[in-house]
N, C-alpha and C positions, 0 to 999 in steps of 0.2 A: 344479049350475050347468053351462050348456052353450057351446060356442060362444065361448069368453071370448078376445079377442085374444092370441095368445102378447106382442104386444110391450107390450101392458097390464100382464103381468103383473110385468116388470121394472120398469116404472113404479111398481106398487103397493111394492112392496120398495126402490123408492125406490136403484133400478141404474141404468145406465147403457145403453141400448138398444143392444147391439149391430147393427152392420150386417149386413145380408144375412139377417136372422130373418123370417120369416112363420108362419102356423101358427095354428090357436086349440083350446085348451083344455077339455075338459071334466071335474069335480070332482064324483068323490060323497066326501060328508063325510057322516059318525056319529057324535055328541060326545054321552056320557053325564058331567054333572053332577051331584054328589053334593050335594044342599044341605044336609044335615046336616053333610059335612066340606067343604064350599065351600073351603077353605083349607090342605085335604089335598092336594098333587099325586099322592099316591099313590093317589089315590080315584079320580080321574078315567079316563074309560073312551072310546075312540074310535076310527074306523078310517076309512081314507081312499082311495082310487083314483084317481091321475092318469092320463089320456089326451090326448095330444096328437095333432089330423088334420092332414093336410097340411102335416106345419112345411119346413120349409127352414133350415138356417144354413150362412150362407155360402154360400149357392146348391147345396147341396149337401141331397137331397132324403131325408125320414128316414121309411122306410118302418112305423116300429112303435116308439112310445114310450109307456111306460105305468110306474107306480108303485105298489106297495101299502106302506101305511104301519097300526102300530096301536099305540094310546099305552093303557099299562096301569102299574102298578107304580112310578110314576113318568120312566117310559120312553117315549118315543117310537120306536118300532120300523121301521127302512125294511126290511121284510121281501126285498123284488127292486124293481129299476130294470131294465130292459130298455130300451136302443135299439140301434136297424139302422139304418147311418147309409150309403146307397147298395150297400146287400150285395147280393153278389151269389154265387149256391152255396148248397151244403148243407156244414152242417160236417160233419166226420172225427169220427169215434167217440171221445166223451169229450174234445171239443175245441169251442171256441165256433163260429158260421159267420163268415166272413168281414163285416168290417164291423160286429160286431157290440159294446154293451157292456152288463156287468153289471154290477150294484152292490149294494151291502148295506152297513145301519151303525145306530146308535141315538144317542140323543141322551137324556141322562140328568139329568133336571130338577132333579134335590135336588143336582147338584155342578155348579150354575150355569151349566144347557145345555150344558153339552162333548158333543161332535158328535165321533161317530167313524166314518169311512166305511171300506169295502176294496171296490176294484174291479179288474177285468179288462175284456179290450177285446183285439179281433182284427184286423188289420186297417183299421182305422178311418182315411177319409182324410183325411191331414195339411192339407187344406184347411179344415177347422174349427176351426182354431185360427187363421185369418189375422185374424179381430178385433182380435186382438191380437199378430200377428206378420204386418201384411203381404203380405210375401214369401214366405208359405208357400202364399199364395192363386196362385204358379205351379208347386207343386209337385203338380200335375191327376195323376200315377199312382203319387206317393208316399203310402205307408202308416204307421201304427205302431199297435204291438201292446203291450201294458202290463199290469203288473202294479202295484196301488195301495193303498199305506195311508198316512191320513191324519189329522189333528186339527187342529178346533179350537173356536171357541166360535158359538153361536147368534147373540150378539151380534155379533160382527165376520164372520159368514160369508162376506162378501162383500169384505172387506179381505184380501189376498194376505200382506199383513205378517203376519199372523194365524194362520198355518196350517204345520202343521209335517206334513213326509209323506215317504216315503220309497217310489222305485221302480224297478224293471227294466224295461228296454224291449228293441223292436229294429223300427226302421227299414226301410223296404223302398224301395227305387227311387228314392231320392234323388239329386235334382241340381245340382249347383252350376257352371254356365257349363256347360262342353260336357263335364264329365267325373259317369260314374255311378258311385254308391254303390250294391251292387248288396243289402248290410245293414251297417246300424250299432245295433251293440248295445253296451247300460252301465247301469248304476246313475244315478240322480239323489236327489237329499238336497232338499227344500227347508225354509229354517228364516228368517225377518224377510226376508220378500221375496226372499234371496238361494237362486238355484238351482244347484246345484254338482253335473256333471256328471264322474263317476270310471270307470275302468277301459273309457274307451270303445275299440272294435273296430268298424276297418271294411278296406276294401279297394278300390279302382279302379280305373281304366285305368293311373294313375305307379305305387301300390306300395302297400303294406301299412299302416295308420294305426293308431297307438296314441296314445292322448291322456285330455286331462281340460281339461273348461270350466266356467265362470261368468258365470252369467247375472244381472243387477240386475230387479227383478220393476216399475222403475220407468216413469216416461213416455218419457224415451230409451232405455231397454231396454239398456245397454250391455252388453258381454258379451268375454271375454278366455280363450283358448284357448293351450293348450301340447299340440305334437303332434310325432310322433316318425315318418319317412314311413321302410319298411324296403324295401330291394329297390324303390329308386328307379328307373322305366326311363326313361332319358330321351330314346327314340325314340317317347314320350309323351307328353313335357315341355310338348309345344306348344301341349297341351288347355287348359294353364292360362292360353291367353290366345285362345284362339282359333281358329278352324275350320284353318288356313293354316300346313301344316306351317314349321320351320325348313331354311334353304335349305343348312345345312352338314351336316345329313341325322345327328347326334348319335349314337351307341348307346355301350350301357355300364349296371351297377348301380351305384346309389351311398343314399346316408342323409343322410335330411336332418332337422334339429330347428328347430324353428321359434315362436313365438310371436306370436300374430295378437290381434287387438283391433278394439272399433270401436262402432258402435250398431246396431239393427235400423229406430230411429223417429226419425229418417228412416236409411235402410242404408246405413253409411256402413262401411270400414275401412282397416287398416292390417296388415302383417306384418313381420316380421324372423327371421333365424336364420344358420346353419349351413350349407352345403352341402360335402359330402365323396364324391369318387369316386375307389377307387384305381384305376380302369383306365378312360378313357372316347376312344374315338374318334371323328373328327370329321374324315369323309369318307374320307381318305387316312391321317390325322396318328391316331396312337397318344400320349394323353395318360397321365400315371402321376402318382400321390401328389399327387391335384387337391385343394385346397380353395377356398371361397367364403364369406364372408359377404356376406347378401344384406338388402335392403331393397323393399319392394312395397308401393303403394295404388293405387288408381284410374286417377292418374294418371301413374304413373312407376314404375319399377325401376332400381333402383341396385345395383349391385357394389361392394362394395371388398376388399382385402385378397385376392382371388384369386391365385394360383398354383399351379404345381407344375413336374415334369419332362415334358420333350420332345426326344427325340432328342435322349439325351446334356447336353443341357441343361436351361435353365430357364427358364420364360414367368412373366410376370407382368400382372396389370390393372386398371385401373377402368373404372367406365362409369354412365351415367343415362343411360337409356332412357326417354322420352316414351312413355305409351299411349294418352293421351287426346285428344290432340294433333297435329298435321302439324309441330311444332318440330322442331330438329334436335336430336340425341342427339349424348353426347359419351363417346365410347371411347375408353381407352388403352392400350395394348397394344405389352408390352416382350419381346424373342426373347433369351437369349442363351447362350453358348458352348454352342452346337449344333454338334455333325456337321454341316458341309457335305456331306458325300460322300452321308451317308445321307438328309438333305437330297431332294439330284436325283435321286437314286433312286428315293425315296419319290413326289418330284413327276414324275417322265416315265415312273414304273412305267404299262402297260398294263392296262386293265382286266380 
């Protein structure tokens, strides 16, 4: 069979047509039937070649997909899965090429279809998965590379609840507002829809990230994050809102813990945590033994419970900050038993 629409084929399996697929199909099939043991699966004999031309998913163009599969033994055998999903290069010696994935697995007919697949993948841009994530359909020069094992049954293959698999990844060029993730690497576990991501490592323009999330595999995708930022810089800080440095011109390391939440469908969230700096200046002014609890979404950041030392004494504060908005924001901000002397000094020193 030649020519067969790729989005026909989701139809015929009775899926749900992802957006952005084009492509068609062609199937050579081999099936030897035993009709003396017609009710032997083990008799049965077959072999099969998929090739997909010109597909697209998600607008993203797939230069070489193809499949051999041969069912003997009572086995169904995916011998290699090759796709090149916008590759671009030659690979490195004993290394896949860029953009590239591989796959391999059987499916074993006498223990009620259990499907076991293991894959790798180079590369591969993170824009193929925005079907169902989105937002990832603006991340045009982010990557991910993986390592994959997985199970589950014939019958449910297409139900996510259904599938138990375990992987390494790492991330390349990731963006989130104006600040890069230059790789993010970690473990992921998936087990009843829930995708629980451990031992993640990344790093960016503020500082160092160590973390672990969870993802719901369902129609609002909700998802809830604990991260731990190390060598905080916050002559940085300002990424996290936008192109428009801060006018008190900040510097200093500090750690911050935090907790973020939210959904993907539609992108919605929230944060909360922790902020600690024991030395952070601001402009003139030498701050010491700083802490913050903070609150962040869309539309606002909020402060409370702020302070520390300054010259001799002690500052304290609150504040909600409007981000979405021209409303006016509300800061409070208490000075006291400070040095005077050191005070005017500080402020008519020369620069």
């Amino acid at each position: 069979m030649e020519d067969i629409p790729a989005r026909d084929l989701f139809v015929m399996m009775g899926a749900k047509v992802p957006d952005g697929i084009a492509g068609k199909l062609k199937l050579d099939l081999q099936v030897g039937l035993p009709v003396e043991n017609i009710r032997d699966p083990n008799a049965y004999l077959g072999q099969a070649r998929v090739e997909f031309k010109n597909i697209l998913l998600s607008g993203i163009p797939v230069s070489d997909f193809h499949a051999d599969a041969q069912m003997q033994n009572g086995e169904i055998v995916l011998s290699e899965l090759v796709a090149k999903l916008g590759a671009k290069g030659e690979p490195a010696k004993g290394k896949r090429a860029p953009g590239e994935i591989i796959a391999a697995g059987r499916i074993d007919i006498r223990e009620k279809g259990i499907v076991h697949l293991r894959s790798q993948a180079s590369s591969v841009p993170m824009g193929i998965f925005s079907p169902w994530m989105p937002e990832l359909g603006k991340q045009t020069s982010s990557t991910i590379s993986f390592g994959l094992d997985a199970k589950t049954t014939v019958a449910k293959a297409l139900d996510l609840s259904a599938w138990e698999a375990g992987s390494l990844f790492r991330v390349d060029k990731f963006f989130f507002k104006e600040l890069l993730f230059p790789t993010i690497e970690g473990k992921l576990n998936l087990f009843q829809s829930r995708l629980e991501a451990s031992d993640l490592v990344s790093s960016c323009q503020v500082g160092k990230l160590l973390g672990q999330a969870t993802l719901h595999l369902n129609q609002a995708m909700p998802f809830q994050c604990k991260l731990n930022v190390k060598s905080l810089d916050s002559s940085n800080a300002y990424l996290l809102f936008g192109k428009e440095k801060f006018f008190f011109d900040p510097n200093g390391l500090g750690e911050i813990e935090a907790i973020a939440s939210g959904t993907f469908s539609p992108f919605d969230w929230k944060s909360s945590g922790k902020l600690l700096f024991d030395k952070l200046t601001l402009g003139r002014f030498l701050l010491e033994k700083n802490h913050v609890e903070w609150g962040i979404d869309p539309t606002k950041l909020v402060f409370n419970d702020a302070g520390g030392n300054i010259m001799g004494g002690k500052w304290s504060a609150d504040a909600e900050i409007p981000l979405a908005s021209l409303s006016t924001g509300n800061i409070k901000f208490n000075i006291q038993d400070i040095d005077a002397g050191l005070l005017i000094r500080t402020a008519t020193e020369k620069e």
